[in-house]
Structures are given as structure tokens and as C-alpha cells.
DRENVO-878098 format. One record per residue (C-alpha): y, x, z; residue in one letter. Coordinates in steps of 0.5 Angstrom, whole numbers, padded with zeros to 4 digits, always signed. Last residue first. Layout:
N
YXZa/...
! end
This chain:
287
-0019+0013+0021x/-0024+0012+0025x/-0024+0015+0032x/-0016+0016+0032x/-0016+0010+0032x/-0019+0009+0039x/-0013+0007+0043x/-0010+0002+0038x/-0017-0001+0038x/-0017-0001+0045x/-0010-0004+0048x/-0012-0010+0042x/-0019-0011+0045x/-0017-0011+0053x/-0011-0016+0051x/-0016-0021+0048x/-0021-0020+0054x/-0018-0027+0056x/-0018-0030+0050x/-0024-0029+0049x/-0027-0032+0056x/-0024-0037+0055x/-0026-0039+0048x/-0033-0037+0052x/-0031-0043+0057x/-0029-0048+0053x/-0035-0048+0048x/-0035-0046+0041x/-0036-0051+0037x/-0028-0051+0033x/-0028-0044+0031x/-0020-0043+0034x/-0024-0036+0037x/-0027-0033+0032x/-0020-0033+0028x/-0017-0030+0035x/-0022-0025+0036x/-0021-0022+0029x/-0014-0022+0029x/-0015-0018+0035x/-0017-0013+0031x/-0012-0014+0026x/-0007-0013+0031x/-0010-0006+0033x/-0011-0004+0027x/-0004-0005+0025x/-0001-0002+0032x/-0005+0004+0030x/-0003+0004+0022x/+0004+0003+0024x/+0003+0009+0030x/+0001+0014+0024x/+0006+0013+0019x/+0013+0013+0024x/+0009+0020+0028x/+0008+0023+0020x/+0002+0023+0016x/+0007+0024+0010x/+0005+0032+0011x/-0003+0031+0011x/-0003+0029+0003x/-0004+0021+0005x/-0012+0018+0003x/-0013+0016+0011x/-0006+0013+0012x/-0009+0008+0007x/-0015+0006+0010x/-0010+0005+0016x/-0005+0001+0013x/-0010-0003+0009x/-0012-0009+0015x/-0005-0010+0016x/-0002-0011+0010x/+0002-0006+0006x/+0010-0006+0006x/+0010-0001+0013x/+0005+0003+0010x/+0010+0005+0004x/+0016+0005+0008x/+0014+0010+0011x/+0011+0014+0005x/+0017+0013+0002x/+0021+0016+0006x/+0016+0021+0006x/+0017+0022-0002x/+0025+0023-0001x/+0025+0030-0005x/+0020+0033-0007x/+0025+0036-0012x/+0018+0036-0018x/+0017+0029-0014x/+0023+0026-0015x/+0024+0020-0010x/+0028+0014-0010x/+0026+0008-0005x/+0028+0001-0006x/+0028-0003+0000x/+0022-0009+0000x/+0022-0016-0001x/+0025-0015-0008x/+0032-0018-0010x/+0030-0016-0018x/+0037-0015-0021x/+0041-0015-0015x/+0037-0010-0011x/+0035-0006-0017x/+0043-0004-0018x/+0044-0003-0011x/+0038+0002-0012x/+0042+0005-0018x/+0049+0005-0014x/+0045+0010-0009x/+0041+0014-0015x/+0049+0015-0018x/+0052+0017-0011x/+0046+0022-0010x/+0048+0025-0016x/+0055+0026-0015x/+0052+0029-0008x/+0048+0034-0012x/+0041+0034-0012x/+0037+0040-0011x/+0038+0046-0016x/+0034+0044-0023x/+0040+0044-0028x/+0044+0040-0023x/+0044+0033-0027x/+0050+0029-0027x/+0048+0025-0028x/+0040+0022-0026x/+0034+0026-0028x/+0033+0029-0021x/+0032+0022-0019x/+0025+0022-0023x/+0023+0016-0020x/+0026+0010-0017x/+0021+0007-0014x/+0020-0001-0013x/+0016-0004-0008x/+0011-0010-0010x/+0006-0014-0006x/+0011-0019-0003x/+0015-0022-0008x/+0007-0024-0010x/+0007-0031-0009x/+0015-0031-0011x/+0014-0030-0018x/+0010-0023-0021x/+0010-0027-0028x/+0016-0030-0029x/+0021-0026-0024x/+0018-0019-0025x/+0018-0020-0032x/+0025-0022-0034x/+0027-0016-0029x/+0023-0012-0033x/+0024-0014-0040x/+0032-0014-0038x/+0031-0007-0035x/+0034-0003-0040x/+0037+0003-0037x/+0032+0007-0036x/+0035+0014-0032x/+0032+0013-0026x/+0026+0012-0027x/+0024+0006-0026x/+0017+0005-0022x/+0013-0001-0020x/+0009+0001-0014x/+0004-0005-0014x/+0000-0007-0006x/-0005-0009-0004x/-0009-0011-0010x/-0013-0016-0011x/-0010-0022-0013x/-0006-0019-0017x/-0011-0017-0023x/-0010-0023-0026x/-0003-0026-0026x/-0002-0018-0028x/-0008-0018-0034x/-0005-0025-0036x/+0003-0023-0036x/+0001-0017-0040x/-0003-0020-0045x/+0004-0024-0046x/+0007-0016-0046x/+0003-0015-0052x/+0007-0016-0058x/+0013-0014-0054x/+0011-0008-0054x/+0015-0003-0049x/+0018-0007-0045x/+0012-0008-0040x/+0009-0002-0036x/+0002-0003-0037x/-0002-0003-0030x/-0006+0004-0027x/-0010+0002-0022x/-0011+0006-0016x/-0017+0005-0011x/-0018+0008-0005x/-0025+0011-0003x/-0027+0014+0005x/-0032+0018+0007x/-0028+0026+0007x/-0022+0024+0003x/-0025+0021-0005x/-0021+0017-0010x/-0023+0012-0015x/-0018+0011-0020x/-0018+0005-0025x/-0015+0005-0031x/-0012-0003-0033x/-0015-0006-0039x/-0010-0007-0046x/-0010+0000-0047x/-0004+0003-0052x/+0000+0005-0047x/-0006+0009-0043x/-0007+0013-0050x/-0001+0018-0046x/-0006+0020-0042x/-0006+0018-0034x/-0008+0024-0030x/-0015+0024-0026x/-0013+0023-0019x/-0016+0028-0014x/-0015+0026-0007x/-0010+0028-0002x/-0005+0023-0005x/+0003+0023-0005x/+0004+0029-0010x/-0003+0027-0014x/+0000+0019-0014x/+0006+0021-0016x/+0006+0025-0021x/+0001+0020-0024x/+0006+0015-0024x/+0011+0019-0028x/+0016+0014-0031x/+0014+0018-0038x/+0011+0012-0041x/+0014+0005-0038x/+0012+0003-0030x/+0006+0002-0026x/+0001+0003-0020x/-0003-0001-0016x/-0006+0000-0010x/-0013-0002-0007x/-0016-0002-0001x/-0022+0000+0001x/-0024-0003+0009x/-0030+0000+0012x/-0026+0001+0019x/-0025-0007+0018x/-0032-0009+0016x/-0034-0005+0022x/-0029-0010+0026x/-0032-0016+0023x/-0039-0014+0025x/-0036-0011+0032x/-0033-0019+0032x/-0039-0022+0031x/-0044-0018+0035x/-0040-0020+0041x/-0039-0027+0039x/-0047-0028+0038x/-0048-0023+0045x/-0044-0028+0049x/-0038-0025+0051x/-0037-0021+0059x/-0038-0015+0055x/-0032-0015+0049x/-0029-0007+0052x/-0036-0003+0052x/-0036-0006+0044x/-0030-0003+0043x/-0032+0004+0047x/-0038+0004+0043x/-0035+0003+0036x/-0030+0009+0038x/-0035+0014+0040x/-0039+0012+0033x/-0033+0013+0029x/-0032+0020+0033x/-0040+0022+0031x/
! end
């Protein structure tokens, strides 16, 4: 009912429009509000993926079995929140044979294109991350910098270990020097997060960034499949601002088709700002 409320009151907010650009921008705007993403997850046996995922997500995600090393094929999860899907795929971690981390490299060239976002985990207690970094700058290389944001996990395991208290300030010095570790070795796009999901320790930090590493059109969808506690202030008015941004991104690619007349792309331009404040406005009605 709500998402039929915010449908009305964009389509209220494009009068003055032809009826062709009008249903144009409501067709893309529904493809947007209907928008799957799709996020890869990946990292060495025992990094912890689908710890993480059940700890960020509020839909079920089947556990990652041991055999996942062995399987050439990405694993694909489907999640489920009230009407809406997201897609986690499980990527290879690289390092542990050789032999297949050249099939590897052709399975992640392929899959990238069509992911989101890649969280690529390190624990926090590996050590060798020559395969990796060689990985991450030969085959992700600068076309999909973007799409990866580095977790350190399980940073409970890093010395000197408490013996299951929270983390000491010894250990949050040695998580610190690993993220500067990683920045030097791999110069992500994005800061490193560390997290320990049996401490619940730094999960909404990461959250945040998270959202803010997506591309716009995902953001929102993505919100929606968070655990209710990562839906903080900061996470919902990035997606709000992302939505509405994306919206007028809509009008905007309408508006450069190189027939439409003068007069309509003045008019577009005109509700351009009306549209955006909208959006923001209304997203509560969607997402």
C-alpha cells in the first residue's frame, strides 16, 4: 500500500511532463525500487564468511560447507526480507591451491561485472597474503578497485588474545598496524574495516561503510536485507540521498536523448529538483 502511496506521489510530482517521459521515468523508477543486488563474499577456509553474512543480514543464509573450497562454481545465495531478494555469492578464497587459483582469476574477471560489491576477508591472524595481494592487483586490477572492501575478521584472534573478554587495547593496536598493513599492500579504494562477530564488535561501522562503498542504485535494497541494529541514522540517509540522486539520474538520462524537444527538456529540467526532494521524501514508502 505504501509503495503504491510513494509511487502516486512521484508520478504527482512529474505533472507538467508529456505522458510518454512521464511513464518513462515512473517505468525506470519502479525498475529501481525493484532493483536486486548482488554482493560477493570471499576470503580463505575459516575466514568466516557466513558468520558475517548471518550476523549482518536479517534473512537466512544457508552456512558455507567446507567442500565450497573444493567447488570450481561460485555458491549463490538467495536472500528473502518481507518482498525483496539479494544475492550473495560465495567467491573462492585464493592461496589455497595453486593449481586452481588461474581458474580462479577466470571465474572472478567473469563474476565481477555483475556483483555490487566484493567483501574480501582476512583474518586477522593470516599472515600470508602474497597470493592475495598478487591476486587482488592482477585480476581485480583498477576496473574493479571500486567494488572491493577489505574485512578484517575474527580480530578476537589477534595477539595477545583475552581469553574470550572484550578486545584489549594491545589487541586493538595490533588490528590498527594490520589495517595499515593492508592499506600498504593492497591501497584499497576503501578503508579497511575489522570486525569480530562472536564480540559483535565493529559490525556497524562496517555496515556504514558498507553502504556507502555501494552504488547508488543498491544502497536502498540493501538497507532493506540489514539486521534492524545496522539500520542506523548514518545508513538510512545515505540510501535516502542515493535514492533520490538516483532518481534524478533518471530524468537527467532522459532528458540528454538527443530528439526530445526544447521545450520538454525545459520542462524536465525544471521539476528536476521537485523529483529528487520527492524521492528522498517517499523512501520510507519503498524501502
Amino acid at each position: 500500500m505504501k509503495n503504491k502511496e510513494g509511487q502516486q506521489s512521484l508520478q504527482d510530482s512529474l505533472t507538467g511532463l508529456p505522458e510518454w517521459a512521464s511513464e518513462r521515468v515512473m517505468q525506470q523508477i519502479r525498475q529501481l525500487t525493484n532493483y536486486e543486488p548482488a554482493i560477493g563474499i570471499m576470503g580463505k577456509t575459516g575466514a568466516g564468511k557466513s558468520s558475517l553474512c548471518n550476523a549482518l543480514f536479517a534473512g537466512e543464509v544457508s552456512p558455507v560447507s567446507d567442500v565450497a573450497a573444493c567447488t570450481r562454481e561460485p555458491l549463490r545465495f538467495r536472500l528473502l526480507v518481507g518482498d525483496r531478494h539479494m544475492t550473495l555469492v560465495d567467491l573462492p578464497g585464493v592461496g589455497e591451491s595453486g593449481a586452481r587459483d588461474n581458474e580462479y582469476a577466470a571465474l572472478y574477471r567473469e563474476q565481477l561485472p555483475r556483483l555490487d560489491l566484493v567483501l574480501w576477508l582476512i583474518k586477522a591472524d593470516d599472515r600470508a597474503l602474497a597470493v592475495d595481494e598478487h591476486f587482488y592487483h592482477q585480476v581485480i586490477g583498477e576496473a574493479y578497485r571500486h567494488k572491493v572492501l577489505f574485512v578484517i575478521s575474527q580480530s578476537d584472534k589477534v595477539e595477545p588474545t583475552s581469553g574470550g573478554g572484550p578486545l584489549s587495547k594491545e589487541q586493538k593496536q595490533n588490528i590498527s598496524r594490520k589495517i595499515c598493513l593492508l592499506h600498504e599492500l593492497f591501497q584499497p579504494v576503501h578503508p579497511v574495516c575489522a570486525v569480530s562477530v562472536r564480540l559483535q564488535w565493529g559490525l556497524r561501522v562496517m555496515a556504514e561503510r558498507m553502504i556507502k562503498c555501494l552504488p547508488r542504485e543498491a544502497t536502498s535494497p540493501v538497507v532493506s536485507q540489514l539486521q534492524p541494529s545496522f539500520r542506523t541514522t548514518v545508513v538510512r540517509e545515505q540510501a535516502r540521498s542515493d535514492f533520490g540522486e538516483t532518481v534524478g539520474a533518471v530524468l537527467d538520462s532522459i532528458s540528454a536523448f538527443p530528439l526530445i524537444p526544447a521545450p520538454v527538456r525545459a520542462v524536465i529540467q525544471a521539476v528536476r529538483t521537485t523529483v529528487v526532494s520527492v524521492a528522498r521524501a517517499v523512501w520510507d514508502f519503498f524501502f
